[in-house]
N, C-alpha and C positions, 0 to 999 in steps of 0.2 A: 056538518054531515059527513057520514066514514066513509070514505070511496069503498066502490066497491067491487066484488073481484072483476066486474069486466071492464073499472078504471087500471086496476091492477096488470092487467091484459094489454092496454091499450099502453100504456106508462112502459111496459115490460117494452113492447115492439119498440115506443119512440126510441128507449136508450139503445136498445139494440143497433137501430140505424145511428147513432150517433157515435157509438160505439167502433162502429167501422169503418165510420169517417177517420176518426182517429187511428186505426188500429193500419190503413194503407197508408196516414201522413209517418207510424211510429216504422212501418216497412220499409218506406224509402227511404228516410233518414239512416236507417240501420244500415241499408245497400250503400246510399251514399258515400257514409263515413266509414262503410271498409267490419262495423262490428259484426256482421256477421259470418264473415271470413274470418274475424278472431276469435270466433268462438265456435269453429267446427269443431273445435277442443276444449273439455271443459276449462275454464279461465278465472282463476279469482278478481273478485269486481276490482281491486287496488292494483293487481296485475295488469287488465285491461285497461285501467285508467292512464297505468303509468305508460305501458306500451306506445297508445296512440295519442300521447298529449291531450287528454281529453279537461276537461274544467268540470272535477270533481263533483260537484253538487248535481249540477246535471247531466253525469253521463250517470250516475246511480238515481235518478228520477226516471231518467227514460231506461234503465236497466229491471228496474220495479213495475214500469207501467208495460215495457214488451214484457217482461214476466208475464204480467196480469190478463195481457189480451193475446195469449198462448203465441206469441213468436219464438222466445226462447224458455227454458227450463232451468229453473236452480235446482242444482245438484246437487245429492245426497251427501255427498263424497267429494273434494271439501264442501262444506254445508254455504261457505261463504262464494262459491263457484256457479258462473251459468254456463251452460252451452245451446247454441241453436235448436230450436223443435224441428220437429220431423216434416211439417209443412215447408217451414225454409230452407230447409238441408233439401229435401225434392225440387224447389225451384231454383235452388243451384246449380243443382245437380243436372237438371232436367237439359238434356240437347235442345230443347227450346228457349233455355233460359233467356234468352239477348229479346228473344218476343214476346214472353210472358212478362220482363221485367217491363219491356216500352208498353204492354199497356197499363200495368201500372201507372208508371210517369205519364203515358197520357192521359190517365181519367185525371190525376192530380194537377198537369201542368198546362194541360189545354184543354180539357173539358169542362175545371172546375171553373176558373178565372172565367170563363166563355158564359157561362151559365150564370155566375156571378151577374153578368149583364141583362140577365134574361128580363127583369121585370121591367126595366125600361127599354127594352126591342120589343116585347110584347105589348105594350101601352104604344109602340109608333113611332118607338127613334132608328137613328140611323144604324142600319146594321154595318159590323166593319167589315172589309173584307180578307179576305183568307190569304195569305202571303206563302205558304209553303214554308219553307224551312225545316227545325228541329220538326215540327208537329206532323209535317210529312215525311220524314225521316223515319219517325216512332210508329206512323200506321204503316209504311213499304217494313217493320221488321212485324208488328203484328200481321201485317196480310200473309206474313213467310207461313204462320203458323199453319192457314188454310189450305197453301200449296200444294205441296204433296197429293192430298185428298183431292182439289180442284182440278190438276193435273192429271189423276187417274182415271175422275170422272168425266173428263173431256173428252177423252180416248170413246168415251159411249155415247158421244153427239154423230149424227147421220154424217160421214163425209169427211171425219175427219182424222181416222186413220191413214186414208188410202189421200190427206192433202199432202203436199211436194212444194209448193209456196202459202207462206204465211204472212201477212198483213198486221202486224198489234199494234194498235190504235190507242196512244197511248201508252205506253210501252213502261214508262218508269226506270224502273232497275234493270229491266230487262229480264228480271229473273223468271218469266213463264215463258219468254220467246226461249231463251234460251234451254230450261227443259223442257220445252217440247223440242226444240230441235237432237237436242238429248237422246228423246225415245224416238226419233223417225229419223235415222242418220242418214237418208237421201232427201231430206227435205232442207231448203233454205228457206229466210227469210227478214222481213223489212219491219223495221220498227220503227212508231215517227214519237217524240217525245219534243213537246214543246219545250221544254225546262233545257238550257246547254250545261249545267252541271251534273244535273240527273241523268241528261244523254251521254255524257262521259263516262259517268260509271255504269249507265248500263251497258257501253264499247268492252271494259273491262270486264264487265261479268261475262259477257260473250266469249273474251278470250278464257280468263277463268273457267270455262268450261268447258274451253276446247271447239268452239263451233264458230266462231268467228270468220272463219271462210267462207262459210256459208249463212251469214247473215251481217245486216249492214243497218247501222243507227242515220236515220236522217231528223235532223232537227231543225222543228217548226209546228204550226198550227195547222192539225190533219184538214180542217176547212181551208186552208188557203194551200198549203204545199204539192206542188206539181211531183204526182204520182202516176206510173203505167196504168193505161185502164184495163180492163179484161184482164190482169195478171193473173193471180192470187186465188188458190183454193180453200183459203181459210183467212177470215177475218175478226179478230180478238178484239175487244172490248172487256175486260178485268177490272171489273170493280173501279167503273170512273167514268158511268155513263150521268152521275150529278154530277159534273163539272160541266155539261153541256144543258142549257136551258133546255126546260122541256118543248117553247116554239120552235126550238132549234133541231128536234130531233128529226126531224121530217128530213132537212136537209142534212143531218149528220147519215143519219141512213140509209139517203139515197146516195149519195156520195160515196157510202162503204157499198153499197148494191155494183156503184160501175165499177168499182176497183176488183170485182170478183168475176172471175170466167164465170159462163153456162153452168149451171151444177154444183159452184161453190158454194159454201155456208157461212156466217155469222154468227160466233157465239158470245154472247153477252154474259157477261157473269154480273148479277145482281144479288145486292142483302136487301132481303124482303122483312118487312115489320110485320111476320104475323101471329097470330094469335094462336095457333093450335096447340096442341098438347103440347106437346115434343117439345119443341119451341121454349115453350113457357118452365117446361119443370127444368129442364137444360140452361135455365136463365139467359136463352140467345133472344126470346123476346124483349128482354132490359136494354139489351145490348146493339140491339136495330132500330129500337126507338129511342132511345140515348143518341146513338150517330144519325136518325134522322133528326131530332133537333138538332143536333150540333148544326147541320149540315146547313138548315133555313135559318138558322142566325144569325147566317151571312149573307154578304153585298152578293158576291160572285159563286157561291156553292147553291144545290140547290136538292131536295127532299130525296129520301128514293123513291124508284118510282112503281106506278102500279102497274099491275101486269095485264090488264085488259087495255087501257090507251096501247102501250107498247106492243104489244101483238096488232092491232090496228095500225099501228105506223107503220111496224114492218109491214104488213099485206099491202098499204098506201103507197110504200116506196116501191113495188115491186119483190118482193120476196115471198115464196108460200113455206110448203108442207111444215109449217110452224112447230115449235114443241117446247118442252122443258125438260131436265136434269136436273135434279136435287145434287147438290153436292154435299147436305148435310141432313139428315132424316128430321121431318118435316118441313124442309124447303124456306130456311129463314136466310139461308145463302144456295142460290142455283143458277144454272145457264140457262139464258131465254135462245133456242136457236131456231135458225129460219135458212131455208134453201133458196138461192137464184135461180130458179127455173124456165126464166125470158130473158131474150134481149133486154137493155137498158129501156128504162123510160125512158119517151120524150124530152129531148131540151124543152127550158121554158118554160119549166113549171111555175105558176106566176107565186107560188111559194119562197122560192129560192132568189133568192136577191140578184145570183150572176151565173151563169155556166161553169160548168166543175172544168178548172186546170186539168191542161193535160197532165 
């Protein structure tokens, strides 16, 4: 039987996808091995072979195959010459380039392998758990890219221009404690990072930017570490509210409720998996449901989360005038924020395992 054309259709999309499997393994390899630095210039293939010690047969294999899957250009002029296309040459070029290349390497070097797993975590095996490292390393340079923009957008949460102490729960690199202290130069602030190597360097990012006087790394586990209560007119949460079970949210929030004077706020920055347009043609839909599985794969990570429980927890823990912030038009990443408008809840919530550390 002759297939037919909407075999033809179907066949067409498979290679496609298969296609660009190969076409980010032949990207990073090129980044790796330094070729696409040698050919910002057009390069004869025997030039570039010889240059970088390369093993003949297969650097003109993979010089044939990025030809073919438009990374780089054979040249008119010598005919036997390639140089970089214009999509590579922009993501060198690009002032992003350090976050647009990790994620790269992350969808290949820890999203693949990870997913590799999936059929036997979904059938009921053990999931492993998430150790940090490189693969955190590679999303604190992707998260850089949102910054800027998150940062802007923050400035438009109730309460938190006119905050003067900051709270970041969670803190990482440091790199949004520290520009916001940036844009409010009488503001200080405290950042708790459970990780001691990741709280060193976000120490250093602080100085790197000059605000180090006015803000201080403390390291440990935001649920157990002894913090001032009532301080804090702003409380951050950046992208790392799945690291905290969702049982657990109750007391992660009420927790951050006492750390905030009368009036203070909460801003949670969440990636939302949704569906809307925007979303979808922007391909930030792939890219929230991709990192939510990644996320439940694991022993100790966990889904993101939805936005109707989490408004209910906050109202739970004591927080009102609730809201949201898109940081990206249609809301596939935005801030969930909420005001402290009362005194502390009651000790004793038979929720809570023990009374919050002073």
């Amino acid at each position: 039987m002759s297939p037919s054309p909407a075999d033809f259709l179907e066949l067409r999309r498979l290679t496609s996808m298969l296609s660009e499997v190969t076409r980010a393994h032949l990207m990073r390899s090129g980044l790796e091995l330094g070729l696409f630095a040698a050919l910002a210039e057009p390069v004869r293939e025997t030039q570039l072979i010889e240059r970088l010690g390369l093993a003949p047969e297969l650097a003109a294999a993979w010089l044939r195959a990025a030809d073919a899957h438009g990374l780089i250009d054979r040249c008119s002029e010598p005919s036997d010459a390639y140089r970089t296309s214009r999509h590579v040459r922009w993501l060198l070029e690009s002032p992003d380039s350090e976050s647009l290349i990790a994620l790269l390497d992350q969808s290949l070097l820890t999203y693949a392998p990870q997913f590799d797993a999936l059929p036997g975590l979904i059938r009921g095996g053990n999931r492993p758990t998430f150790r940090g490292g490189p693969p955190a390393q590679r999303a604190a340079a992707i998260a850089r890219l949102l910054e800027p923009r998150a940062l802007e957008v923050l400035s438009k949460v109730p309460g938190v221009h006119d905050a003067r102490s900051v709270l970041d729960i969670g803190c990482g690199y440091g790199t949004y404690l520290s520009g916001l202290l940036c844009r409010y130069r009488d503001a200080h602030g405290v950042g708790v990072e459970i990780d001691p190597d990741v709280g060193e360097l976000a120490r250093q990012q602080l100085i790197d930017a000059g605000v180090s006087r006015r803000a201080e790394i403390r390291i440990g586990d935001f649920m157990e570490i002894g913090l001032e209560v009532g301080t804090f007119d702003l409380a951050l949460l950046n992208n790392n509210l799945y690291y905290f079970p969702p049982d657990r949210h109750y007391e992660l929030l009420t927790r951050a409720h006492r750390k905030l004077a009368v009036g203070g706020v909460i801003a949670i920055q969440v990636p939302i998996a949704t569906s809307r347009f925007l979303p979808r043609v922007a391909g930030l839909t792939r890219t929230t449901t991709a990192l939510d599985l990644f996320l439940r794969s694991h022993a100790n990570l966990y889904g993101l989360p939805d936005l109707a429980p989490l408004h209910d927890t906050l109202r739970e823990a004591g927080f009102g005038d609730i809201g949201e912030v898109n940081i990206l038009p249609g809301g596939s990443f935005r801030y969930v924020w909420a005001r402290k408008s009362a005194l502390d809840r009651p000790e004793g919530d038979p929720r809570i395992g023990s009374p919050d550390a002073p």
